[in-house]
N, C-alpha and C positions, 0 to 999 in steps of 0.2 A: 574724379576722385571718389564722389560717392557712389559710382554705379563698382568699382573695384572694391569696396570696402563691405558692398552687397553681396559682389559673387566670392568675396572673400569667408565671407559668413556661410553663405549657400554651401559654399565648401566643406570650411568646417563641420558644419552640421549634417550633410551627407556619409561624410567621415565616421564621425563621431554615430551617426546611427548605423551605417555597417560594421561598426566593431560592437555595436550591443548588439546584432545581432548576430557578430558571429559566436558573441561568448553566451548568449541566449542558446543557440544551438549544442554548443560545449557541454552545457549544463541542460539539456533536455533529461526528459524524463524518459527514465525507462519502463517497459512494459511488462506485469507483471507475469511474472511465469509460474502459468497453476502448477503446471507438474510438480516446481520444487515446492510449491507451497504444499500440494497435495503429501509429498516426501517428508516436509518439517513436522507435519501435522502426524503422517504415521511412526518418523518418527521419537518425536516428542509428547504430542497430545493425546494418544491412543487408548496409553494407559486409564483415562477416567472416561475420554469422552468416545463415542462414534464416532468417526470421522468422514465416513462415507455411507451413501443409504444402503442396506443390505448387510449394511458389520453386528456381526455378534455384541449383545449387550457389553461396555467396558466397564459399567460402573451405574449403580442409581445416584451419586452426588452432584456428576456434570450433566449439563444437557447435550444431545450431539449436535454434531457442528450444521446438519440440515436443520433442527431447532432454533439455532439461533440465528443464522440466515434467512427464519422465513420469521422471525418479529420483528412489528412494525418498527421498534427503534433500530436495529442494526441496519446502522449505515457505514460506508468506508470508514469514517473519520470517529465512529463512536468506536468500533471497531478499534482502530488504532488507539484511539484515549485507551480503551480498557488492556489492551496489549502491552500498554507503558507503562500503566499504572500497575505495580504489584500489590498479589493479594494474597492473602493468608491461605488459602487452599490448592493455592495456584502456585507453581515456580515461578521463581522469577529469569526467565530465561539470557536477557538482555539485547534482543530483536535489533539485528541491523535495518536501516531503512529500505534494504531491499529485500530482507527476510520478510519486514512489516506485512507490505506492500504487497510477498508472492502469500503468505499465510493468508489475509483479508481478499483480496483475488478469489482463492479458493474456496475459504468460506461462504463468501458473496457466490460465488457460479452453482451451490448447493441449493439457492432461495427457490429454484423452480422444480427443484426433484425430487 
C-alpha cells in the first residue's frame, strides 16, 4: 500500500512538472528584433534624437540614442523604467511589451559604436 501511494505521488508530480513546463514554454520569451526597433525609433524618435551613428544633428534638446547606450546607467531594465515612465518633453507613446523590448535592443546594440 505504501510503495503505491509513493509511485502514486511520483506520478503526480511528474505530471504536474510536465505541464509547468509546457506552459513555461507557451510563454517564453521572445527575442528582440532590432530591425523593428531600429524602425520605431526612425519612426518616432528621430525627430529630437539621432538615432543611428552618422545621422544629421535632429535636435540640441535630446541626446542621441549611441549617447545614451554608451552611459554607465543604461541598462535594459532602466531603459524600460524610463520608456514607461512619461515625461514632459517626451511623448508618451504607450510601448507594447514587444515594442519595449525591440526599441531597448536597439538602443543597447548602439553602446559599441
Amino acid at each position: 500500500m505504501r510503495v503505491v501511494r509513493i509511485c502514486s505521488l511520483a506520478a503526480g508530480l511528474f505530471l504536474a512538472l510536465g505541464l509547468s513546463m509546457s506552459r513555461a514554454a507557451d510563454l517564453s520569451v521572445r527575442t528582440p528584433d532590432l530591425a523593428d526597433g531600429k524602425a520605431m525609433a526612425e519612426k518616432w524618435c528621430s525627430h529630437c534624437h539621432m538615432i543611428s551613428p552618422g545621422d544629421k544633428r535632429a535636435g540640441d534638446a535630446a541626446p542621441s540614442f549611441t549617447a545614451i547606450a554608451r552611459m554607465p546607467s543604461t541598462t535594459e531594465m532602466s531603459l524600460r523604467a524610463f520608456l514607461q515612465t512619461p515625461h514632459v518633453r517626451m511623448p508618451d507613446y504607450h510601448l507594447s511589451r514587444d515594442e519595449s523590448a525591440d526599441l531597448v535592443a536597439y538602443i543597447l546594440s548602439l553602446r559599441d559604436k
